[in-house]
N, C-alpha and C positions, 0 to 999 in steps of 0.2 A: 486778808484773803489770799492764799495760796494762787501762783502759775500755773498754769499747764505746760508741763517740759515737751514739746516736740518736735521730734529728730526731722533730719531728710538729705537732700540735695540744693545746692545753688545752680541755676541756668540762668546763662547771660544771652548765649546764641541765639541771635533772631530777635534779640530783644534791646531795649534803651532802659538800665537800670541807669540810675541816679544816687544820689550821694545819701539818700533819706529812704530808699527802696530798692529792693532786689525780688527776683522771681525766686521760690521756693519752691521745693517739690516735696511736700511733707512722705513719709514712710510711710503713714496710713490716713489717709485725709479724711477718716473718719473723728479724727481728733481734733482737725479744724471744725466739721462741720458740729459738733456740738458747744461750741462757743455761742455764746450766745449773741446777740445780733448781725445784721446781715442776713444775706439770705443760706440759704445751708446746700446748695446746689454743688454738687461736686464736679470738682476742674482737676486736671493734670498736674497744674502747677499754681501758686499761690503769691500773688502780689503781694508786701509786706508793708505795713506801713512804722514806721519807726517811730516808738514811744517818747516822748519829750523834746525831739528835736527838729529840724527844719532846712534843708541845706539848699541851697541857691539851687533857681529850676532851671536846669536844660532843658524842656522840650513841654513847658504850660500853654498849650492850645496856639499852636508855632511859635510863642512867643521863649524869652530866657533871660538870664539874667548874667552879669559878667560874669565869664566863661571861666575867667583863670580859677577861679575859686569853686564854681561850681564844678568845672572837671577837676579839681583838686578833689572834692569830696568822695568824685564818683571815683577816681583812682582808688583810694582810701578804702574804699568799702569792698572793690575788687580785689584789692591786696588781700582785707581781713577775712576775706571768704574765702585766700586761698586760689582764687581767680589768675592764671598764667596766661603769655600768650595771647594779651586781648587785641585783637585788631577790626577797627570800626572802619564805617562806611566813610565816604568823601566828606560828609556831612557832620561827621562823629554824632550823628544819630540815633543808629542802631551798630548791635557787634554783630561784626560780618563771620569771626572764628575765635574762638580761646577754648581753653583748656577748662572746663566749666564740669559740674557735675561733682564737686567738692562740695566734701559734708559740713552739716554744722547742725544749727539745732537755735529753735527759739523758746523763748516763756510770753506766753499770750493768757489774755485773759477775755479776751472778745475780738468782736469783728465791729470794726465801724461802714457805715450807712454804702462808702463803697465797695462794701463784703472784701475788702483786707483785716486781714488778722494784726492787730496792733499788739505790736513785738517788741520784744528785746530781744539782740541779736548776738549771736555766739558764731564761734568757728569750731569748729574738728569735734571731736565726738563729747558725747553729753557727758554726766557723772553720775545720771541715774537712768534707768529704764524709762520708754516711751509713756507719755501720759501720766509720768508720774507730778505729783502735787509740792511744788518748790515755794520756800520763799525767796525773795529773792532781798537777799542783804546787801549792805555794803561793800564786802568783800564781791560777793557775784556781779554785782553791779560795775565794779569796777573793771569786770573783763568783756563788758558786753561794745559794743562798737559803739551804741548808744549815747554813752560815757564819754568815752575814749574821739570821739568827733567832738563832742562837747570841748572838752579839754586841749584839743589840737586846734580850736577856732574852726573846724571847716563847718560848721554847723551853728544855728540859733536854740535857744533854749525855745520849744515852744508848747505850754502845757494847758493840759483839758483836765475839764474837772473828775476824770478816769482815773487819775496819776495821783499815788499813792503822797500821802505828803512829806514823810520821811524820803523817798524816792525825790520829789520833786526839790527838796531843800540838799541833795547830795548834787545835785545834777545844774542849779544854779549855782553854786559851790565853783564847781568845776567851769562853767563859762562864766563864771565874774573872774576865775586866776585866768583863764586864755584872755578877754579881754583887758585888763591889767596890763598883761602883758603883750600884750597886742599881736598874740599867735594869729595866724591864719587871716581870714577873713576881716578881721577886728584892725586891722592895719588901717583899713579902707571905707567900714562900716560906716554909715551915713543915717541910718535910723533916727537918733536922737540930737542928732549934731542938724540935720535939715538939710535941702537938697532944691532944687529947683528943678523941676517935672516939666521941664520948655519941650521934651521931644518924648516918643515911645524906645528910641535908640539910645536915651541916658539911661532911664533905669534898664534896659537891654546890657547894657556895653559899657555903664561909665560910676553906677554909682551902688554897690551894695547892699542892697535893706532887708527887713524881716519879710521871706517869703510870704509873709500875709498879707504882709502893708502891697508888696507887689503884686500879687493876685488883685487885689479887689482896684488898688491902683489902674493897672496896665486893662483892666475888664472894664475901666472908666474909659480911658483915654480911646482903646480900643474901638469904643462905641462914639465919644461923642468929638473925640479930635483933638482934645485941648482937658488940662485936669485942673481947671478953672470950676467950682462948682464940682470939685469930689468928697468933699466932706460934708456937705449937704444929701447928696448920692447915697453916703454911708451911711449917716444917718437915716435913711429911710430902710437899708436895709437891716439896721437892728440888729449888727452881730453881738450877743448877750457875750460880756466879759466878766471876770472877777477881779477886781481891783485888790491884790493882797496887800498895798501900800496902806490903803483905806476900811480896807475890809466889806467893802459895797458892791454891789451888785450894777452893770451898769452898761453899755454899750459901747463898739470900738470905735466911733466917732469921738466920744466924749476924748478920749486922749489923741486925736489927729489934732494939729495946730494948721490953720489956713487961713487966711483972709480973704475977705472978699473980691474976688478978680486977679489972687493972687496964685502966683505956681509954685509958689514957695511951700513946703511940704517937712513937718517933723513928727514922732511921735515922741509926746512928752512921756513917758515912759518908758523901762530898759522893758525887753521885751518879758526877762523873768518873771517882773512883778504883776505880770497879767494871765489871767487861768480861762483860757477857751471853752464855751459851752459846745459838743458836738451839735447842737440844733437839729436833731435828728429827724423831727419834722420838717426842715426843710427840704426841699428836692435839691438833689448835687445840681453847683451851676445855678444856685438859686440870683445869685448877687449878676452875673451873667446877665441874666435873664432879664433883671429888673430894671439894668440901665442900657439891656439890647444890645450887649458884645455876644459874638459867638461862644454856643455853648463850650464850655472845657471837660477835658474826661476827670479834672478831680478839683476841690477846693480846700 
């Protein structure tokens, strides 16, 4: 099934993009809103959510995750938009001025549950008219930022059962050679090697993981003080995975590794070989919810 090419503007000002999201202003937002899911409600500008990837969170319900790597990303993604001139608050929070309003252009194919258009991401002008019906190959592929974070490590692979499989086999490709070779991120990764969750200030400041593991992670600890009793947690809340090692169907507990009473924490799995269900019935903040951390604006 063919993209939707659509053109616009990058806006940073007044805002907190991230290494996995930037604000967009599509040329005719009438092209977002017939995407299908989400709701169709038009806005000025359009939150984007990045297809296959997952870059360390600056700014998940106050919480974050070590900074060098995560502002690496968000540098990275301001660079490839063409973004000059960025200068943030005290907090490096939000941008307080840059040179913003540089064009580019994405291929979406829907909107997920938080009505972001889930993208791939281009810079400077398209190579066909608005709205037009793209495929997106391997050569396109290879110019989207999407990729190209993949490959540089500042990013995780992290895929939903949306993502094409040809797509999804180019895009592991490329973070199994960053990890290899221990670009970026992968220096420090901690994911599968294991970690000990003794504070909310390690996975903040000290240890690297799949934005996933640390949402639902830091949404434990968050709430109950100690991540003693979080894969028990996870377990109940039934995030539906695809096991492509296995081929099964099955839940993100089954791959956390814990003992009982312990802080000790790994996922036995690279993070490629597992394919995300969006759970579209769930309410955003569902997992939040379930074990009583304050709501977050995204999961």
């Amino acid at each position: 099934m063919p993209f939707t090419l659509i053109k616009g503007t990058f806006r940073v000002v007044g805002l907190s993009p991230d290494g996995d999201s930037i604000r967009f202003v599509p040329d005719d937002d009438a092209l977002v809103r017939a995407l299908p899911g989400g709701s169709s409600g038009a806005k000025p500008s359009r939150q984007l959510r990045l297809d296959g990837i997952d870059a360390l969170e600056t700014h998940y319900n106050a919480r974050h995750q070590p900074s060098r790597w995560a502002f690496a990303a968000t540098d990275a993604i301001l660079a490839f938009a063409g973004v000059k001139n960025v200068v943030w608050d005290s907090r490096h929070a939000t941008v307080v001025a840059a040179d913003d309003g540089t064009r580019g252009w994405i291929l979406a194919r829907q909107k997920e549950k938080y009505n972001r258009p889930v993208a791939f991401l281009f810079a400077g002008e398209a190579p066909d008219v608005d709205g037009a019906s793209v495929t997106l190959d391997a050569a396109l592929l290879r110019r989207s930022f999407n990729l190209q974070a993949l490959h540089q490590g500042l990013a995780y692979p992290t895929f939903y059962a949306t993502l094409f499989a040809d797509l999804r086999t180019a895009m592991t490709a490329a973070a199994v050679d960053a990890r290899t070779a221990k670009r970026g991120l992968w220096q420090e990764d901690r994911t599968t090697a294991g970690f000990e969750a003794t504070s909310l200030g390690v996975l903040m400041d000290e240890v690297p993981i799949l934005p996933k593991l640390f949402r639902r992670l830091s949404d434990y600890m968050a709430a109950s003080g100690t991540a003693v009793g979080f894969k028990e947690a996870l377990a109940e809340g039934r995030d539906v995975v695809w096991d492509l090692r296995t081929q099964q169907r099955t839940h993100l507990d089954t791959f956390v590794e814990q003992a009982s009473g312990s802080v000790q924490i790994r996922l036995t799995r690279d993070p490629e070989e597992l394919v995300f269900d969006e759970m579209p019935l769930q309410p955003p903040g569902f997992f939040a919810a379930l074990v009583g951390a304050p709501l977050p604006s995204g999961a």
